[in-house]
C-alpha positions, 0 to 999 in steps of 0.5 A: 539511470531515470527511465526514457519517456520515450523511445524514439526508434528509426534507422535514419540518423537526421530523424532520430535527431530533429524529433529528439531535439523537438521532444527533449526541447519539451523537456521530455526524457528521450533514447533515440535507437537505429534499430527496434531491436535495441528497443526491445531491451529496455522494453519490459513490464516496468516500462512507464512511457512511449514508443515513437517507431518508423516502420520500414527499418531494416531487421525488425520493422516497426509492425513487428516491434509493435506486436511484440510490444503488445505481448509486454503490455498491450496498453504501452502508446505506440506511435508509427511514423510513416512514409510515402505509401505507408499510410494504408499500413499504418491504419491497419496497425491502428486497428491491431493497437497502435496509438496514432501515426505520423506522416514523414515529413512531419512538423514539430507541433504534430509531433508534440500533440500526438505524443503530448497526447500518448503520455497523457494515455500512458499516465491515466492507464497507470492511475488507473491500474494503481486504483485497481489495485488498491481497490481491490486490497482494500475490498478483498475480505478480512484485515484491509488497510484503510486510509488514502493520506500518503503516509497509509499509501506508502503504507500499503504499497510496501505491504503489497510488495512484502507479503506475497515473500516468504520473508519475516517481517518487524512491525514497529508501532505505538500502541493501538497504530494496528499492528495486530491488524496489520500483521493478519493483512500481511498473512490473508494476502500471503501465499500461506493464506489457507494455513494457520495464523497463530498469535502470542503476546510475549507480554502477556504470558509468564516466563515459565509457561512461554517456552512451553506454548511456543515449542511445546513439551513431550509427556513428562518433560516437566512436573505437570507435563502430563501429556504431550502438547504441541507448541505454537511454532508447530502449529503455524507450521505452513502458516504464520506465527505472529509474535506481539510485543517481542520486546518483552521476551525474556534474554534466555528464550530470544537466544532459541528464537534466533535459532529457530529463524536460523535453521528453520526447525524446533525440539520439543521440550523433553525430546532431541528429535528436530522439527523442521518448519516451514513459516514465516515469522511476524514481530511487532513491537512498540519499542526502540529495539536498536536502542534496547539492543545497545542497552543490553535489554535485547539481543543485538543478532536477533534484533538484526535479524528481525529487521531485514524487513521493517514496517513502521506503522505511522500513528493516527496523528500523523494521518489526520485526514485518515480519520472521518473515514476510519471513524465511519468504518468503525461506526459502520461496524458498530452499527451491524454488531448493537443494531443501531443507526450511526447518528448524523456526525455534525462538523463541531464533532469532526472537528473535534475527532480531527483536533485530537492527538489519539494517544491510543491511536486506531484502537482509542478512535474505534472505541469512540466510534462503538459508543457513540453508536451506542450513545448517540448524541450523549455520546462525549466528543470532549477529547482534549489534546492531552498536552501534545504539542505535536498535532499536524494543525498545530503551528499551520495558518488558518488557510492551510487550517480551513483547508484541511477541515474542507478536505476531511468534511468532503472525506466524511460525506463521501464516505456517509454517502458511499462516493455518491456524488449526487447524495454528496452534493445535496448533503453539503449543498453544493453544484455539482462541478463545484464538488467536483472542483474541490474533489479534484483540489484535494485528490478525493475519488469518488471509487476510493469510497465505494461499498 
Protein backbone atom coordinates (compact mmCIF):
# COMPACT_ATOMS: atom_id res chain seq x y z
CA UNK A 1 0.00 0.00 0.00
CA UNK A 2 2.03 3.66 -1.07
CA UNK A 3 1.87 5.88 1.98
CA UNK A 4 -0.90 8.88 1.90
CA UNK A 5 0.46 12.44 1.06
CA UNK A 6 -2.00 13.52 2.90
CA UNK A 7 -4.35 12.96 5.29
CA UNK A 8 -7.52 14.60 5.17
CA UNK A 9 -9.43 14.20 8.35
CA UNK A 10 -13.18 15.84 8.77
CA UNK A 11 -16.60 14.61 10.19
CA UNK A 12 -18.50 16.11 7.26
CA UNK A 13 -18.90 13.93 4.31
CA UNK A 14 -19.33 16.35 1.31
CA UNK A 15 -15.72 18.25 2.64
CA UNK A 16 -13.88 15.22 2.88
CA UNK A 17 -15.13 14.72 -0.55
CA UNK A 18 -14.67 18.30 -2.63
CA UNK A 19 -11.08 18.58 -0.96
CA UNK A 20 -10.18 15.28 -1.84
CA UNK A 21 -11.07 15.32 -5.30
CA UNK A 22 -9.53 18.83 -5.34
CA UNK A 23 -6.21 17.20 -4.23
CA UNK A 24 -6.09 13.83 -5.90
CA UNK A 25 -7.28 15.98 -9.07
CA UNK A 26 -3.31 17.52 -8.35
CA UNK A 27 -2.42 13.97 -8.45
CA UNK A 28 -1.88 14.00 -4.87
CA UNK A 29 -2.04 10.43 -2.59
CA UNK A 30 -4.82 11.12 -0.37
CA UNK A 31 -6.96 9.14 2.87
CA UNK A 32 -9.88 11.16 3.87
CA UNK A 33 -10.88 9.79 7.61
CA UNK A 34 -14.45 11.20 9.70
CA UNK A 35 -12.47 10.90 12.65
CA UNK A 36 -8.84 12.07 14.03
CA UNK A 37 -8.78 8.95 15.78
CA UNK A 38 -8.55 6.75 12.70
CA UNK A 39 -5.69 9.29 11.75
CA UNK A 40 -3.89 8.41 14.73
CA UNK A 41 -3.16 5.12 13.36
CA UNK A 42 -1.56 5.42 10.45
CA UNK A 43 0.44 8.27 12.20
CA UNK A 44 3.80 7.38 13.23
CA UNK A 45 7.60 8.39 12.95
CA UNK A 46 7.88 6.97 9.21
CA UNK A 47 5.03 9.03 8.16
CA UNK A 48 6.54 11.38 5.34
CA UNK A 49 3.23 13.83 4.35
CA UNK A 50 0.64 16.15 5.52
CA UNK A 51 -2.28 16.19 7.76
CA UNK A 52 -5.32 18.75 6.56
CA UNK A 53 -7.75 18.49 9.86
CA UNK A 54 -11.22 20.20 10.76
CA UNK A 55 -11.12 21.23 14.17
CA UNK A 56 -14.72 20.85 15.64
CA UNK A 57 -15.05 16.98 15.35
CA UNK A 58 -17.03 15.06 17.49
CA UNK A 59 -14.22 12.72 20.02
CA UNK A 60 -11.05 13.91 19.42
CA UNK A 61 -10.89 17.41 17.89
CA UNK A 62 -8.55 18.49 15.44
CA UNK A 63 -6.44 20.71 18.47
CA UNK A 64 -5.94 17.35 20.30
CA UNK A 65 -5.00 15.64 17.18
CA UNK A 66 -2.54 18.36 16.70
CA UNK A 67 -0.85 18.02 20.15
CA UNK A 68 -0.45 14.54 19.67
CA UNK A 69 0.88 14.67 16.18
CA UNK A 70 3.66 16.82 17.90
CA UNK A 71 4.55 14.16 20.17
CA UNK A 72 5.20 11.95 16.94
CA UNK A 73 7.14 14.25 15.00
CA UNK A 74 6.90 18.05 15.89
CA UNK A 75 7.84 18.86 12.09
CA UNK A 76 4.89 16.91 10.39
CA UNK A 77 2.88 20.17 8.48
CA UNK A 78 -0.62 20.51 9.95
CA UNK A 79 -3.06 22.12 8.34
CA UNK A 80 -6.49 23.39 10.32
CA UNK A 81 -9.74 24.01 8.61
CA UNK A 82 -11.97 26.36 10.39
CA UNK A 83 -15.44 27.53 10.89
CA UNK A 84 -17.48 30.60 11.65
CA UNK A 85 -15.71 31.66 15.02
CA UNK A 86 -12.70 29.41 14.84
CA UNK A 87 -10.35 31.73 13.48
CA UNK A 88 -9.09 33.08 17.09
CA UNK A 89 -8.44 29.29 17.84
CA UNK A 90 -6.86 28.68 14.91
CA UNK A 91 -4.13 31.37 15.29
CA UNK A 92 -3.63 30.19 18.71
CA UNK A 93 -2.99 26.57 17.41
CA UNK A 94 -0.51 28.46 14.95
CA UNK A 95 1.55 29.64 17.58
CA UNK A 96 1.60 25.86 19.28
CA UNK A 97 2.84 24.71 15.67
CA UNK A 98 0.20 24.27 13.28
CA UNK A 99 1.20 25.08 9.75
CA UNK A 100 -1.49 27.11 8.43
CA UNK A 101 -5.41 27.36 8.62
CA UNK A 102 -8.23 27.38 6.13
CA UNK A 103 -11.34 29.37 6.57
CA UNK A 104 -14.70 27.22 5.42
CA UNK A 105 -16.09 27.70 2.80
CA UNK A 106 -12.71 27.62 0.93
CA UNK A 107 -11.54 27.55 -2.62
CA UNK A 108 -9.61 25.05 -4.63
CA UNK A 109 -6.56 27.34 -5.48
CA UNK A 110 -6.39 28.12 -1.50
CA UNK A 111 -6.31 24.95 -0.71
CA UNK A 112 -3.69 23.87 -3.15
CA UNK A 113 -1.33 26.72 -2.43
CA UNK A 114 -1.26 26.06 1.11
CA UNK A 115 -0.94 22.41 0.91
CA UNK A 116 1.47 22.73 -2.32
CA UNK A 117 3.05 24.60 0.20
CA UNK A 118 3.12 22.07 3.23
CA UNK A 119 4.76 19.47 1.09
CA UNK A 120 7.41 21.46 0.07
CA UNK A 121 8.15 22.11 4.12
CA UNK A 122 7.53 18.07 4.77
CA UNK A 123 10.10 17.74 1.80
CA UNK A 124 12.97 19.96 2.74
CA UNK A 125 12.76 18.75 6.52
CA UNK A 126 13.49 15.23 5.47
CA UNK A 127 16.49 16.43 2.94
CA UNK A 128 17.45 17.90 5.70
CA UNK A 129 17.48 15.47 8.28
CA UNK A 130 18.96 12.90 5.68
CA UNK A 131 22.15 15.44 5.21
CA UNK A 132 22.35 15.47 9.00
CA UNK A 133 22.62 12.06 9.15
CA UNK A 134 24.87 11.66 6.66
CA UNK A 135 26.82 14.39 7.76
CA UNK A 136 27.28 13.15 10.94
CA UNK A 137 28.70 9.39 9.90
CA UNK A 138 30.76 10.83 7.43
CA UNK A 139 32.46 13.24 10.19
CA UNK A 140 32.09 11.01 13.17
CA UNK A 141 35.73 9.79 14.19
CA UNK A 142 37.42 6.64 12.74
CA UNK A 143 36.59 4.35 9.22
CA UNK A 144 33.97 7.02 7.33
CA UNK A 145 32.28 6.35 4.03
CA UNK A 146 33.06 8.38 1.41
CA UNK A 147 31.47 9.39 -1.73
CA UNK A 148 28.09 11.01 -2.61
CA UNK A 149 27.37 8.86 -6.36
CA UNK A 150 24.16 6.95 -5.60
CA UNK A 151 25.66 3.56 -5.52
CA UNK A 152 27.98 4.88 -1.79
CA UNK A 153 24.48 6.53 -0.63
CA UNK A 154 22.69 3.19 -1.00
CA UNK A 155 25.76 2.26 0.37
CA UNK A 156 25.62 4.00 3.29
CA UNK A 157 22.28 3.72 3.84
CA UNK A 158 22.30 0.11 4.37
CA UNK A 159 25.10 0.10 6.78
CA UNK A 160 23.54 2.56 8.91
CA UNK A 161 20.29 0.34 9.07
CA UNK A 162 22.64 -3.10 9.66
CA UNK A 163 25.19 -2.01 12.16
CA UNK A 164 23.56 -0.79 15.22
CA UNK A 165 21.81 -5.27 14.73
CA UNK A 166 23.42 -7.52 16.33
CA UNK A 167 23.47 -9.66 13.27
CA UNK A 168 26.81 -11.18 11.26
CA UNK A 169 27.21 -9.48 8.13
CA UNK A 170 29.09 -10.90 4.52
CA UNK A 171 30.94 -8.21 2.60
CA UNK A 172 31.58 -8.95 -0.95
CA UNK A 173 34.03 -6.93 -2.91
CA UNK A 174 36.80 -6.94 -5.47
CA UNK A 175 40.16 -6.41 -3.90
CA UNK A 176 41.29 -2.88 -2.74
CA UNK A 177 36.79 -1.95 -2.90
CA UNK A 178 37.62 -1.22 1.13
CA UNK A 179 36.11 -4.15 2.79
CA UNK A 180 38.87 -3.75 5.44
CA UNK A 181 37.37 -0.31 6.13
CA UNK A 182 34.06 -0.97 5.54
CA UNK A 183 33.81 -3.89 8.15
CA UNK A 184 35.98 -1.40 11.23
CA UNK A 185 32.70 1.66 10.22
CA UNK A 186 30.52 -1.27 10.71
CA UNK A 187 32.05 -2.01 14.19
CA UNK A 188 32.84 1.95 15.32
CA UNK A 189 28.98 2.56 14.61
CA UNK A 190 27.85 -0.75 16.47
CA UNK A 191 26.64 -1.02 20.08
CA UNK A 192 30.20 -3.17 20.59
CA UNK A 193 32.23 0.11 19.72
CA UNK A 194 34.18 0.21 23.30
CA UNK A 195 35.13 -3.62 22.95
CA UNK A 196 37.53 -5.45 20.53
CA UNK A 197 37.75 -5.43 16.96
CA UNK A 198 39.65 -8.33 15.94
CA UNK A 199 40.77 -9.20 12.45
CA UNK A 200 42.32 -12.53 10.74
CA UNK A 201 43.20 -13.30 7.00
CA UNK A 202 42.22 -16.38 6.42
CA UNK A 203 44.50 -16.10 3.49
CA UNK A 204 47.37 -15.42 4.95
CA UNK A 205 47.98 -17.67 7.50
CA UNK A 206 49.12 -21.65 7.32
CA UNK A 207 46.52 -24.10 7.72
CA UNK A 208 48.30 -25.40 10.78
CA UNK A 209 48.37 -22.44 12.76
CA UNK A 210 44.74 -20.97 11.96
CA UNK A 211 42.69 -23.35 14.34
CA UNK A 212 44.84 -22.33 16.75
CA UNK A 213 44.83 -18.44 16.43
CA UNK A 214 41.21 -18.70 15.91
CA UNK A 215 40.03 -20.88 19.18
CA UNK A 216 43.25 -21.14 20.95
CA UNK A 217 44.83 -23.99 22.67
CA UNK A 218 45.27 -25.09 26.61
CA UNK A 219 49.05 -25.90 27.57
CA UNK A 220 50.08 -28.89 26.13
CA UNK A 221 47.55 -29.43 23.88
CA UNK A 222 49.94 -29.82 21.10
CA UNK A 223 54.25 -30.29 20.72
CA UNK A 224 54.82 -26.62 21.14
CA UNK A 225 51.83 -25.77 22.95
CA UNK A 226 53.97 -24.59 26.02
CA UNK A 227 51.27 -22.35 27.44
CA UNK A 228 47.93 -21.53 27.16
CA UNK A 229 46.85 -19.06 24.59
CA UNK A 230 43.77 -17.27 23.97
CA UNK A 231 42.19 -17.51 20.55
CA UNK A 232 40.78 -14.84 18.58
CA UNK A 233 37.29 -15.69 18.85
CA UNK A 234 37.89 -15.37 22.55
CA UNK A 235 39.49 -12.21 22.38
CA UNK A 236 36.79 -10.17 20.21
CA UNK A 237 34.38 -11.64 22.66
CA UNK A 238 31.92 -8.46 23.40
CA UNK A 239 33.26 -7.31 20.20
CA UNK A 240 33.83 -8.13 16.49
CA UNK A 241 35.91 -10.50 14.87
CA UNK A 242 36.34 -9.81 11.16
CA UNK A 243 37.38 -12.46 9.03
CA UNK A 244 38.90 -11.39 5.44
CA UNK A 245 39.15 -13.44 2.72
CA UNK A 246 36.61 -16.37 4.05
CA UNK A 247 36.98 -17.95 0.90
CA UNK A 248 40.00 -19.39 1.78
CA UNK A 249 39.70 -21.26 4.95
CA UNK A 250 40.24 -24.46 4.57
CA UNK A 251 36.67 -27.38 4.47
CA UNK A 252 37.78 -29.20 7.59
CA UNK A 253 37.93 -25.54 9.78
CA UNK A 254 34.59 -24.00 8.16
CA UNK A 255 32.68 -27.07 9.51
CA UNK A 256 33.81 -25.62 13.56
CA UNK A 257 32.84 -22.28 12.25
CA UNK A 258 29.46 -23.18 11.38
CA UNK A 259 29.44 -24.18 14.70
CA UNK A 260 30.41 -21.49 16.41
CA UNK A 261 27.68 -19.21 14.71
CA UNK A 262 25.42 -21.66 15.43
CA UNK A 263 25.55 -22.13 19.12
CA UNK A 264 27.43 -18.99 19.94
CA UNK A 265 30.42 -20.77 22.14
CA UNK A 266 34.13 -22.50 21.30
CA UNK A 267 36.41 -25.35 23.03
CA UNK A 268 39.92 -24.48 23.28
CA UNK A 269 41.99 -26.95 21.87
CA UNK A 270 43.17 -29.31 24.20
CA UNK A 271 39.86 -28.69 26.63
CA UNK A 272 35.95 -30.14 26.73
CA UNK A 273 34.78 -27.04 28.57
CA UNK A 274 32.60 -24.74 26.37
CA UNK A 275 33.21 -20.87 25.99
CA UNK A 276 29.97 -19.22 25.59
CA UNK A 277 30.36 -15.74 23.08
CA UNK A 278 28.80 -12.92 22.83
CA UNK A 279 30.08 -11.20 19.07
CA UNK A 280 29.35 -10.71 15.98
CA UNK A 281 30.88 -11.99 12.96
CA UNK A 282 32.20 -10.19 9.78
CA UNK A 283 33.05 -11.92 6.58
CA UNK A 284 34.41 -10.36 3.32
CA UNK A 285 35.23 -12.10 0.65
CA UNK A 286 36.25 -11.28 -3.09
CA UNK A 287 34.79 -14.58 -4.50
CA UNK A 288 31.67 -15.78 -5.82
CA UNK A 289 30.75 -18.11 -3.01
CA UNK A 290 27.39 -19.35 -4.31
CA UNK A 291 29.43 -20.46 -6.90
CA UNK A 292 32.29 -22.03 -4.92
CA UNK A 293 29.69 -23.70 -2.78
CA UNK A 294 28.29 -25.45 -6.12
CA UNK A 295 31.54 -26.34 -6.99
CA UNK A 296 32.21 -28.09 -3.81
CA UNK A 297 35.23 -25.69 -3.02
CA UNK A 298 32.91 -23.89 0.18
CA UNK A 299 30.49 -25.42 2.34
CA UNK A 300 27.23 -24.74 1.16
CA UNK A 301 25.53 -24.04 4.99
CA UNK A 302 27.85 -21.96 6.21
CA UNK A 303 27.88 -19.73 2.82
CA UNK A 304 23.93 -19.52 3.87
CA UNK A 305 24.34 -18.83 6.81
CA UNK A 306 26.92 -16.26 6.11
CA UNK A 307 24.65 -14.50 3.83
CA UNK A 308 21.73 -13.48 5.93
CA UNK A 309 23.21 -10.02 5.51
CA UNK A 310 25.17 -9.09 2.58
CA UNK A 311 26.89 -5.90 1.68
CA UNK A 312 28.28 -5.68 -1.72
CA UNK A 313 31.06 -3.05 -2.03
CA UNK A 314 30.61 -1.30 -5.56
CA UNK A 315 34.21 -0.81 -7.17
CA UNK A 316 35.67 2.50 -7.77
CA UNK A 317 34.75 2.29 -11.58
CA UNK A 318 31.36 1.95 -10.92
CA UNK A 319 31.64 5.30 -8.60
CA UNK A 320 33.62 7.66 -11.08
CA UNK A 321 32.24 10.70 -9.52
CA UNK A 322 33.34 9.43 -6.28
CA UNK A 323 37.17 10.02 -7.20
CA UNK A 324 38.15 13.75 -6.97
CA UNK A 325 36.78 13.53 -3.63
CA UNK A 326 38.20 10.33 -2.54
CA UNK A 327 41.59 11.29 -4.20
CA UNK A 328 41.65 14.69 -2.01
CA UNK A 329 41.24 12.80 1.04
CA UNK A 330 43.70 10.54 0.46
CA UNK A 331 46.15 13.42 -0.57
CA UNK A 332 45.09 15.24 2.59
CA UNK A 333 46.04 12.37 4.55
CA UNK A 334 49.38 12.19 2.96
CA UNK A 335 49.91 15.41 3.20
CA UNK A 336 49.82 15.56 7.39
CA UNK A 337 51.71 12.11 7.44
CA UNK A 338 55.27 13.27 4.83
CA UNK A 339 54.54 17.12 5.90
CA UNK A 340 54.18 18.14 2.54
CA UNK A 341 51.48 20.51 0.58
CA UNK A 342 49.12 18.80 -2.12
CA UNK A 343 50.17 20.40 -5.42
CA UNK A 344 47.58 21.85 -7.36
CA UNK A 345 45.56 18.90 -9.54
CA UNK A 346 45.43 20.33 -13.14
CA UNK A 347 42.24 19.13 -14.88
CA UNK A 348 44.55 17.02 -17.68
CA UNK A 349 45.35 14.84 -14.33
CA UNK A 350 41.69 14.67 -13.26
CA UNK A 351 40.68 13.60 -16.32
CA UNK A 352 43.25 11.15 -16.11
CA UNK A 353 42.21 9.78 -12.62
CA UNK A 354 38.62 9.70 -14.02
CA UNK A 355 39.51 7.62 -17.48
CA UNK A 356 41.14 5.16 -15.52
CA UNK A 357 39.57 1.73 -14.69
CA UNK A 358 41.29 1.13 -11.02
CA UNK A 359 41.96 -2.42 -11.14
CA UNK A 360 43.11 -2.13 -7.41
CA UNK A 361 40.13 0.22 -6.75
CA UNK A 362 40.24 2.40 -3.54
CA UNK A 363 43.68 0.95 -2.50
CA UNK A 364 45.71 1.26 -6.01
CA UNK A 365 43.61 5.27 -5.86
CA UNK A 366 45.16 5.86 -2.30
CA UNK A 367 48.72 4.83 -3.43
CA UNK A 368 48.48 7.34 -6.35
CA UNK A 369 47.33 10.28 -4.14
CA UNK A 370 50.64 9.49 -1.25
CA UNK A 371 53.09 9.61 -4.36
CA UNK A 372 51.94 12.19 -5.90
CA UNK A 373 52.36 14.00 -2.40
CA UNK A 374 55.53 12.72 -2.37
CA UNK A 375 56.42 13.67 -5.78
CA UNK A 376 54.53 16.65 -7.01
CA UNK A 377 54.45 17.11 -10.62
CA UNK A 378 57.02 14.28 -11.18
CA UNK A 379 54.45 12.30 -10.12
CA UNK A 380 53.02 9.74 -13.38
CA UNK A 381 49.50 10.27 -13.99
CA UNK A 382 49.85 7.84 -17.28
CA UNK A 383 47.40 5.27 -15.89
CA UNK A 384 46.12 3.60 -18.97
CA UNK A 385 43.12 1.76 -19.20
CA UNK A 386 44.36 -1.75 -18.99
CA UNK A 387 42.33 -3.22 -21.51
CA UNK A 388 38.96 -2.65 -19.94
CA UNK A 389 36.12 -1.86 -21.98
CA UNK A 390 33.73 -1.47 -19.21
CA UNK A 391 34.53 2.03 -17.99
CA UNK A 392 31.06 4.15 -17.41
CA UNK A 393 32.40 6.74 -20.11
CA UNK A 394 33.03 4.20 -22.48
CA UNK A 395 30.05 4.17 -25.09
CA UNK A 396 28.50 7.72 -23.76
CA UNK A 397 28.06 11.02 -26.34
CA UNK A 398 30.33 13.61 -25.78
CA UNK A 399 27.53 15.72 -24.04
CA UNK A 400 26.91 13.40 -21.53
CA UNK A 401 31.03 13.25 -21.39
CA UNK A 402 31.52 16.71 -20.87
CA UNK A 403 28.95 16.58 -18.51
CA UNK A 404 30.49 14.47 -16.08
CA UNK A 405 33.88 16.03 -16.45
CA UNK A 406 31.96 19.37 -15.33
CA UNK A 407 30.31 17.65 -12.18
CA UNK A 408 33.79 15.76 -10.85
CA UNK A 409 35.74 19.48 -11.72
CA UNK A 410 33.21 21.14 -9.47
CA UNK A 411 33.38 17.90 -6.94
CA UNK A 412 37.14 18.54 -7.02
CA UNK A 413 37.15 22.24 -6.23
CA UNK A 414 34.68 21.91 -3.44
CA UNK A 415 36.46 19.52 -1.92
CA UNK A 416 40.16 21.76 -2.36
CA UNK A 417 38.09 24.56 -1.00
CA UNK A 418 36.42 22.76 1.75
CA UNK A 419 32.62 23.80 0.05
CA UNK A 420 33.58 27.51 0.16
CA UNK A 421 31.59 28.97 -2.56
CA UNK A 422 33.19 32.16 -2.63
CA UNK A 423 37.12 30.45 -3.03
CA UNK A 424 35.13 27.90 -5.44
CA UNK A 425 33.94 30.60 -7.58
CA UNK A 426 37.35 32.47 -7.84
CA UNK A 427 39.05 29.22 -8.49
CA UNK A 428 36.98 28.08 -11.47
CA UNK A 429 35.96 31.65 -12.24
CA UNK A 430 32.86 31.69 -12.56
CA UNK A 431 29.54 34.44 -11.01
CA UNK A 432 28.25 33.16 -8.27
CA UNK A 433 24.71 32.20 -9.35
CA UNK A 434 26.23 30.44 -12.35
CA UNK A 435 28.24 27.89 -9.66
CA UNK A 436 25.18 27.83 -8.04
CA UNK A 437 23.12 26.78 -11.21
CA UNK A 438 25.36 23.89 -11.88
CA UNK A 439 25.67 22.91 -8.20
CA UNK A 440 22.17 22.90 -8.23
CA UNK A 441 22.12 20.64 -11.88
CA UNK A 442 24.34 18.31 -10.82
CA UNK A 443 23.11 17.70 -7.00
CA UNK A 444 26.37 19.11 -5.38
CA UNK A 445 26.00 20.64 -1.70
CA UNK A 446 28.12 22.90 -0.49
CA UNK A 447 28.09 20.96 3.60
CA UNK A 448 28.72 17.43 1.68
CA UNK A 449 32.48 19.18 1.48
CA UNK A 450 32.73 20.89 4.88
CA UNK A 451 35.73 20.15 7.11
Amino acid sequence: MTTPQILLIDDDAAIRRSAGQTLELEDYHVCALDSADKAMALLDEHFTGIVITDINMPGTTGLELLERIRTIDRDIPVILITGFGDISMAVSAIRNGAYDFIEKPFSSDLLLDVVHRALEKRALTLDNRRLRQELQAQSAPGPRIIGSSTAVQELRRLVQTVASSPADILLMGETGSGKDLMARYIHEHSPRREQNFVAINCGGMPESLIESELFGHEKGAFTDAREKRIGKFEYANGGTLFLDEIESMPISLQIKLLRVLEERAIERLGSNHLIPLDLRIIAATKADLRALADAGEFREDLYYRLNVVRIDIPPLRARPEDIPLLFQHFALLASALFEREIPPLSAERLHMLMSHLWPGNVRELRNLAERYVLLGEACSFDLGNNGDTHHPAIGQGLAARVDQFEKTLLQTELARHGGSIKHTQESLQLPRKTLYDKMKKHGLDKKDYKG
